[in-house]
C-alpha positions in Angstrom: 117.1 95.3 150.3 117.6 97.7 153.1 121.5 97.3 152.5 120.1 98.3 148.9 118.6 101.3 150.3 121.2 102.4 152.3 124.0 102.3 149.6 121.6 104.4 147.6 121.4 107.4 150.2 125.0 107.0 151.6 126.0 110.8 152.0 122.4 112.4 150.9 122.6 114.4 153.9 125.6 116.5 153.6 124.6 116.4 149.6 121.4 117.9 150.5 123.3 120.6 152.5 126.0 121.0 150.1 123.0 121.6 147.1 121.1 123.8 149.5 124.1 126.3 150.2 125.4 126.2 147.0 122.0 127.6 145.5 121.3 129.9 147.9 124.5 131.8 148.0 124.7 131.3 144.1 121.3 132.4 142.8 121.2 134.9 146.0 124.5 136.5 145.0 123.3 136.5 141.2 120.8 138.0 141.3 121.8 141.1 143.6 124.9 141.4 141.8 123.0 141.4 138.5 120.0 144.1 139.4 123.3 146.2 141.0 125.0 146.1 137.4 121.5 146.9 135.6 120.5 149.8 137.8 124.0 151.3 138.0 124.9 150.2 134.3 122.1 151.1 132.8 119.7 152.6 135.1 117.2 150.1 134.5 116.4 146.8 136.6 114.4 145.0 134.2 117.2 145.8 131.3 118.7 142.5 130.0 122.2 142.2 130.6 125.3 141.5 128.3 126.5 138.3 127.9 129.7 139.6 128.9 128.0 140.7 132.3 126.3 137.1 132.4 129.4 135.2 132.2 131.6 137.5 135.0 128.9 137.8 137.3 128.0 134.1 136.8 131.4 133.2 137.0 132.1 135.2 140.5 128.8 134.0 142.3 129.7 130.3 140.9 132.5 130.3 143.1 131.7 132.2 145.7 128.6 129.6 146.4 131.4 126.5 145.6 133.6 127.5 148.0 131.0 127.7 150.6 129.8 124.7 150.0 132.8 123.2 149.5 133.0 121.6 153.1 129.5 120.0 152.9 131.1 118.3 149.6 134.1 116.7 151.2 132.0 115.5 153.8 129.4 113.9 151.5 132.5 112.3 149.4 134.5 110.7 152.6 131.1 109.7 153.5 130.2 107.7 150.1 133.7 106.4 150.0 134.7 105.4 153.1 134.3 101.2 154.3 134.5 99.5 157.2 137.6 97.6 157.0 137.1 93.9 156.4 133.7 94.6 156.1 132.7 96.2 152.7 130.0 97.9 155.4 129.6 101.8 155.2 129.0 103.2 158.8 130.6 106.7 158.4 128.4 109.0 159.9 128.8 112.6 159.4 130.3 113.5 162.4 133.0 110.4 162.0 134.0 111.8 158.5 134.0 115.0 159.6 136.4 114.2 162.5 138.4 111.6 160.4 139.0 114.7 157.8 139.8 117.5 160.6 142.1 114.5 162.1 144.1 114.0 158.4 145.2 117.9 158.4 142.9 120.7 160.6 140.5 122.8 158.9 142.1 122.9 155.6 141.9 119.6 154.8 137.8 120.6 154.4 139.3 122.4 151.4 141.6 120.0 149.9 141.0 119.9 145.7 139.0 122.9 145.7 141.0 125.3 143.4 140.5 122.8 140.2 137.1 122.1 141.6 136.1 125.7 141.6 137.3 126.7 138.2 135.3 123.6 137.0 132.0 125.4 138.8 132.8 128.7 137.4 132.3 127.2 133.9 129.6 125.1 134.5 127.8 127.9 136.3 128.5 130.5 133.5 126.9 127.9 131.0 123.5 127.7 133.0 122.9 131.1 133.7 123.8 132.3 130.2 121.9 130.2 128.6 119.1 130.6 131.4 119.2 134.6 130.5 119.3 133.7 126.8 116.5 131.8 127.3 114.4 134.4 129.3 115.4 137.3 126.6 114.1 135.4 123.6 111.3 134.3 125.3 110.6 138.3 126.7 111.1 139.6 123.2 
């Protein structure tokens, strides 16, 4: 069972991390950026905001929090994928995968995949909040 266990929370750590960043630069970002455009826009901060203004601000904080995170996210994936030859063990501890990805190419190889894997969070990130402010709006009025 504790092989069970393990399996379960094989790269929670970095995923943890990876969640934690991502939200705080993200909803940070969002909503500075967004009380910028209201007062600026339209002089008023409690002032909903176009859904135009949703989905580019959205969009921009999305992946600005993606590609900050996007380290903690190639850790967490070496980790949950990697196996002990012969094995079928997991022992890859963050450090190991983090040397064993810095070994297969230097720094960059932290940001392997990440242009495809940022457009994706730009979507999926201007989905939630618009419907998030849609939400708050129908709910307000």
């Amino acid at each position: 069972i504790t092989k069970v266990i393990q399996t379960i929370y094989r790269g929670h750590v970095p995923n943890l991390a990876r969640e934690g960043v991502f939200t705080m630069v993200y909803l940070g970002m969002y909503d500075l950026i967004s009380n910028m455009v209201k007062t600026k826009r339209y002089q008023q901060a409690n002032q909903h905001l176009p859904m135009q203004d949703v989905i580019i601000i959205s969009s921009f904080t999305g992946a600005c929090a993606w590609i900050c995170n996007y380290p903690f996210d190639t850790i967490k994936s070496v980790m949950q994928s990697s196996k002990k030859q012969g094995t079928g063990e997991n022992k890859t501890t963050i450090s190991s995968a983090m040397r064993a990805i810095y070994k297969s190419g230097g720094v960059t190889s932290f940001f392997r995949g990440m242009g495809p894997s940022t457009f994706r969070a730009m979507l999926v990130t201007s989905a939630r909040m618009l419907a998030y402010e849609k939400t708050l709006q129908i709910l307000s009025d």
